[in-house]
C-alpha positions in Angstrom: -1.0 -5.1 -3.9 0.5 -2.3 -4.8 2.1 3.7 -8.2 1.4 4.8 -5.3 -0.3 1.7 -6.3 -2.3 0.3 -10.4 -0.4 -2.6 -9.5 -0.4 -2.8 -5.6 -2.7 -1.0 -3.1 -2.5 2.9 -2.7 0.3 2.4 -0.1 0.0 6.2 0.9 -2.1 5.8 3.6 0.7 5.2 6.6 1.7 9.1 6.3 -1.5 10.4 6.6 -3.7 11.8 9.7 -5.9 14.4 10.8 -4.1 18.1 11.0 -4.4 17.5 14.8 -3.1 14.4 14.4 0.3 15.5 12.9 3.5 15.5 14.6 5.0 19.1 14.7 8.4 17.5 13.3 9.3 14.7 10.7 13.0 13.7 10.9 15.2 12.6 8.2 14.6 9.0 8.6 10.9 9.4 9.0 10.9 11.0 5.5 12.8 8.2 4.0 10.7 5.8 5.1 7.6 7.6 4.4 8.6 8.6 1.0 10.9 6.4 0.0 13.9 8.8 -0.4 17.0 7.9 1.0 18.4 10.4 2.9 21.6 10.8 1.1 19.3 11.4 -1.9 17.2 14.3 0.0 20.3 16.2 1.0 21.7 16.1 -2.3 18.3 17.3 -3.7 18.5 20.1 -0.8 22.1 21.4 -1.7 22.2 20.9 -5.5 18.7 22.3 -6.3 17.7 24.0 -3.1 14.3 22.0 -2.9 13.7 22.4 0.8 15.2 24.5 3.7 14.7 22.0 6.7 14.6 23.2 10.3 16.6 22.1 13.2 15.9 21.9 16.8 17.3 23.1 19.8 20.2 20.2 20.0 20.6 21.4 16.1 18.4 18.0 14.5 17.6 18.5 11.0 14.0 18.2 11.3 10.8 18.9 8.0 7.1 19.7 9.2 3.7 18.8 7.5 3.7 20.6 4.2 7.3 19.2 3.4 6.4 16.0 4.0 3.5 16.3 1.6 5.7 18.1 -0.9 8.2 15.7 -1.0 5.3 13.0 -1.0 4.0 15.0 -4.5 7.6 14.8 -5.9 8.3 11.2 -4.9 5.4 10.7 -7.2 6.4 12.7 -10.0 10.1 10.9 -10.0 8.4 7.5 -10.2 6.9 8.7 -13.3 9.4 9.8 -15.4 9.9 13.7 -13.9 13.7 14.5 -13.7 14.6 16.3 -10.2 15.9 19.1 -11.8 12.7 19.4 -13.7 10.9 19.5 -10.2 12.8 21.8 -8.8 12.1 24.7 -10.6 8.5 23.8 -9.9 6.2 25.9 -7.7 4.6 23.2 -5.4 1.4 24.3 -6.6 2.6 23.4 -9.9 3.9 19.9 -8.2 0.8 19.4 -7.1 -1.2 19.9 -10.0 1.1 17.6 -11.7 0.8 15.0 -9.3 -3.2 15.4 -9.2 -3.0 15.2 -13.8 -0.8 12.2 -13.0 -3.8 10.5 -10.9 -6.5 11.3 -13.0 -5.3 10.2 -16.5 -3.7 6.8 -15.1 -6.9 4.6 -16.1 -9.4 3.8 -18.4 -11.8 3.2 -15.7 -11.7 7.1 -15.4 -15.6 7.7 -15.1 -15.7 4.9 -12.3 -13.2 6.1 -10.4 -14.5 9.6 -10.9 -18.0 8.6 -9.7 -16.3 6.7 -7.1 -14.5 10.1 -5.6 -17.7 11.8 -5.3 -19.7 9.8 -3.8 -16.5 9.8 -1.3 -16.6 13.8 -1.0 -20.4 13.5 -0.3 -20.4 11.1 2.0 -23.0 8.7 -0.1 -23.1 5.3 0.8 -25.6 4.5 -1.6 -23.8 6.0 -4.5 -21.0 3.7 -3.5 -22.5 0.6 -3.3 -24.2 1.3 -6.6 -21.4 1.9 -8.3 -19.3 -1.3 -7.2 -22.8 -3.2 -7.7 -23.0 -2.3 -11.3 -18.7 -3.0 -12.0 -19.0 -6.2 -10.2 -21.7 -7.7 -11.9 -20.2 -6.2 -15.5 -16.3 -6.9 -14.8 -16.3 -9.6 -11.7 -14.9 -8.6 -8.3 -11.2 -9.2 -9.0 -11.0 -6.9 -12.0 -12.9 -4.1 -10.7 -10.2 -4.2 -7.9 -7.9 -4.1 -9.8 -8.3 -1.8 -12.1 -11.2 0.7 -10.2 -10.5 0.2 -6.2 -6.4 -0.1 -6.5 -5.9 2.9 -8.9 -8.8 5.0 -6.9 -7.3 4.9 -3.4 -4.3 6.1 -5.0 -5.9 8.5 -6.4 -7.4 9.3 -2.8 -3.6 9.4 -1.4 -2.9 12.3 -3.9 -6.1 14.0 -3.0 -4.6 14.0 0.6 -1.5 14.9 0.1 -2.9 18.1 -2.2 -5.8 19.4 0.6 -8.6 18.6 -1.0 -9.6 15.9 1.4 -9.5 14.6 4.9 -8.8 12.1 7.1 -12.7 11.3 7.1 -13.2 11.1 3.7 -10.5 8.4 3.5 -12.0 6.3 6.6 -15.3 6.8 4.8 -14.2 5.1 1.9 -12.0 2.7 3.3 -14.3 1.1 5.6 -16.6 0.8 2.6 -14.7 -0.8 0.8 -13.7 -2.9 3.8 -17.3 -4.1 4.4 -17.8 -4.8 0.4 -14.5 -7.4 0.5 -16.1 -9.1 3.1 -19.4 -9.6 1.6 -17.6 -11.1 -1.5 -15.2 -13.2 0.4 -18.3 -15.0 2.6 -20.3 -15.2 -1.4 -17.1 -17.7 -2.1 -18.9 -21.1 -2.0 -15.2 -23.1 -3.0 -14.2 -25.7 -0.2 -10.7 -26.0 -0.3 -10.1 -30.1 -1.7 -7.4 -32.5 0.2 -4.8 -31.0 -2.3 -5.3 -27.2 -1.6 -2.5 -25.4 -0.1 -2.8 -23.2 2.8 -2.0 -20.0 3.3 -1.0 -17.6 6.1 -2.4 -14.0 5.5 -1.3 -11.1 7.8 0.0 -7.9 8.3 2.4 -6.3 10.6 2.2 -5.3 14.3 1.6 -1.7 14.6 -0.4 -1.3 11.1 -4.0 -1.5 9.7 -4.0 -1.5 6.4 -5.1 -4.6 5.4 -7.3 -4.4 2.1 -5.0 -6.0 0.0 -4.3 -8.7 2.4 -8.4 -9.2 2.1 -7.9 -9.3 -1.7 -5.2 -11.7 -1.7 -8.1 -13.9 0.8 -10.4 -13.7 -2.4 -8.3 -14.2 -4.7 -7.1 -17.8 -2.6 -10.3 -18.5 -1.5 -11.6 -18.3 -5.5 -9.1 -20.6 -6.4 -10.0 -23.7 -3.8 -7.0 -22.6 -1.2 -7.1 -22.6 2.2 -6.3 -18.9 4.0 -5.9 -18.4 7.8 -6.4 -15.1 7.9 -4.8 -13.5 11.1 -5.5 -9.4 9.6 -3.8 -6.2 11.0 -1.2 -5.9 13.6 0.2 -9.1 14.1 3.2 -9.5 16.4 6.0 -12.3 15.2 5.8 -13.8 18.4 1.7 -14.7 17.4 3.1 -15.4 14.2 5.9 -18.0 14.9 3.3 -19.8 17.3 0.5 -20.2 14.2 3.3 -21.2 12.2 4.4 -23.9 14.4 0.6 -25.6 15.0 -0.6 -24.9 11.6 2.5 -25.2 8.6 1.4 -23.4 6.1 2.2 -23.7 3.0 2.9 -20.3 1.8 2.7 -17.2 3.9 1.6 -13.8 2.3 2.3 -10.0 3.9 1.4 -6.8 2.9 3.9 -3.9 4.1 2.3 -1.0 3.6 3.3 1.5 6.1 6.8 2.1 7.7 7.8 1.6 11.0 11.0 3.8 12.2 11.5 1.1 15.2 11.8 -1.9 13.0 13.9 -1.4 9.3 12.3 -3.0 6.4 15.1 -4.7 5.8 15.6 -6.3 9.0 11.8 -7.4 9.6 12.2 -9.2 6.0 15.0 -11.2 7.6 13.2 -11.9 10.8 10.0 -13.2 8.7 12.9 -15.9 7.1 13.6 -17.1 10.4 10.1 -17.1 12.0 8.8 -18.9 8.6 12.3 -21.4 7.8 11.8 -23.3 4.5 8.5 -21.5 3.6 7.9 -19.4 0.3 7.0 -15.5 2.2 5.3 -13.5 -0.5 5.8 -9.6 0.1 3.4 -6.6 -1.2 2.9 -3.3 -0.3 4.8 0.3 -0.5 7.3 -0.5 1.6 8.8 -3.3 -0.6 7.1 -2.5 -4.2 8.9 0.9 -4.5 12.5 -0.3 -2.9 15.0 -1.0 -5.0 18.2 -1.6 -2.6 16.1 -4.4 -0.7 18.1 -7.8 -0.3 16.0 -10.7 -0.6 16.9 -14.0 1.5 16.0 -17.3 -0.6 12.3 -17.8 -0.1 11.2 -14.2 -0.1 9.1 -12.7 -3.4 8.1 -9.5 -3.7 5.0 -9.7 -5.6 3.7 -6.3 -7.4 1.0 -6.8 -8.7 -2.3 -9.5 -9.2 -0.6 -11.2 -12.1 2.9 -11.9 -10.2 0.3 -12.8 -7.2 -1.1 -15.6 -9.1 1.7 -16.6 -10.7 3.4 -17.1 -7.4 0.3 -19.1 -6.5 0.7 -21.8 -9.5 4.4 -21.9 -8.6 3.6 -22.9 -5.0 1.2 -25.5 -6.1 3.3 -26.8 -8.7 6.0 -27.2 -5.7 8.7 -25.2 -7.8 
């Protein structure tokens, strides 16, 4: 659920793809949503401190390539936590990096974990992998070694990205992994949801894929006697409004990780109040975590984190 993400899933997976994979230009709007930098923000950065010299096409479009968006990625990172812009600026982005990569690595006490965890990524060693969450799962339980090993180490995989040191198929190595290990745990749940249990509607929006902490939030219902229909990645509203209509849940929970240039964030938020009228909508992910200037219609929650998760739960079965 979402620094990138201890609190919420390492939402920095929507900007990454294979070198081949990369668009030869990112425009100003792309970057904000990517980043989270508003674009009034990144030309005051670029005119005040000089942080970036962006390129413009033939019709004269401000546009950045690759290695800025990763740069201002790396310094999106080290303004979250605590690093002044002026500070930043007279940074090499090596040095920005290597910050952002100290940041990373010193953010948990489940340090060795994750550690072991990131090698057994770089080696390609499924068997390493599955030992390792065997042995935190049966010491810790599923939900904290989520929490505090799988959360804070796929952010720690999105600064690996965004620094070189990995690639695209190191990340759906781990990711599928990881995947496949949620799933096992979430068909172990023997709970049958009793004639009191509320239900839930799990999803995630059309056009994205990201869906791990959409499976955690699953296991975290299931655990506690709800019941989830879980509709996964890519869902269009139109599905959505139809489901809604047969089935009235209870609650509905969505995970927002990446951005989507074609739909604001701001405007899908209020379409999800009309498709869902009346109905608590609970919000995770990058795309609402890390926004401050987000307005909320009545029923929408942004939850950041496990503990707000369950929290929001008790409330909803309480009726508040």
């Amino acid at each position: 659920m979402s620094a990138k993400e201890t609190n919420s899933e390492a939402n920095m997976f929507d900007a990454r793809k294979s070198k081949k994979d990369f668009r030869d230009k990112y425009f100003i709007k792309d970057i904000e949503n990517i980043t989270g930098i508003k674009a009034y923000t990144l030309r005051i950065w670029e005119q005040r401190y000089d942080m970036l010299a962006p390129k413009r096409t033939d019709t004269n479009i401000r546009y950045y390539e690759e290695d800025d968006l990763k740069y201002l990625m790396n310094v999106s990172i080290l303004n979250v936590n605590g690093y002044k812009i002026s500070k930043i600026a007279k940074m090499s982005r090596e040095d920005v990096q290597r910050q952002t990569l100290s940041i990373s690595e010193g953010s948990s006490k489940y340090e060795n974990q994750i550690q072991a965890l990131t090698t057994a990524m770089l080696s390609f060693d499924e068997k390493e992998f599955n030992k390792i969450m065997s042995i935190s799962i049966l010491k810790v339980g599923m939900e904290e070694t989520v929490t505090q090993i799988i959360f804070p180490f796929m952010q720690h995989v999105g600064v690996l990205w965004l620094s070189g040191s990995i690639h695209i198929a190191h990340e759906h190595f781990i990711t599928n992994l990881i995947r496949q290990r949620m799933y096992v745990s979430l068909d172990q749940i023997s709970n049958i949801p009793g004639p009191t249990a509320k239900k839930f509607l799990l999803f995630v929006p059309n056009g994205e894929n990201h869906d791990l902490s959409l499976l955690f939030a699953a296991y975290i219902l299931k655990t506690k006697g709800q019941q989830v229909i879980y509709l996964g990645t890519s869902t269009p509203l139109d599905d959505l409004n139809k489901v809604f209509k047969v089935h009235k849940p209870d609650a509905v929970f969505c995970a927002i990780t990446g951005s989507n240039s074609q739909v604001p964030i701001q405007v899908y938020i209020h379409s999800l109040q009309r498709t869902f009228p009346g109905t608590p909508v609970l919000l995770t992910g990058k795309q609402v975590i890390r926004r401050r200037d987000l307005k909320l219609p009545q029923g929408i929650q942004v939850v950041a984190s496990p503990n707000d998760f369950n929290d929001a739960i008790a409330r909803i079965n309480r009726n508040d």
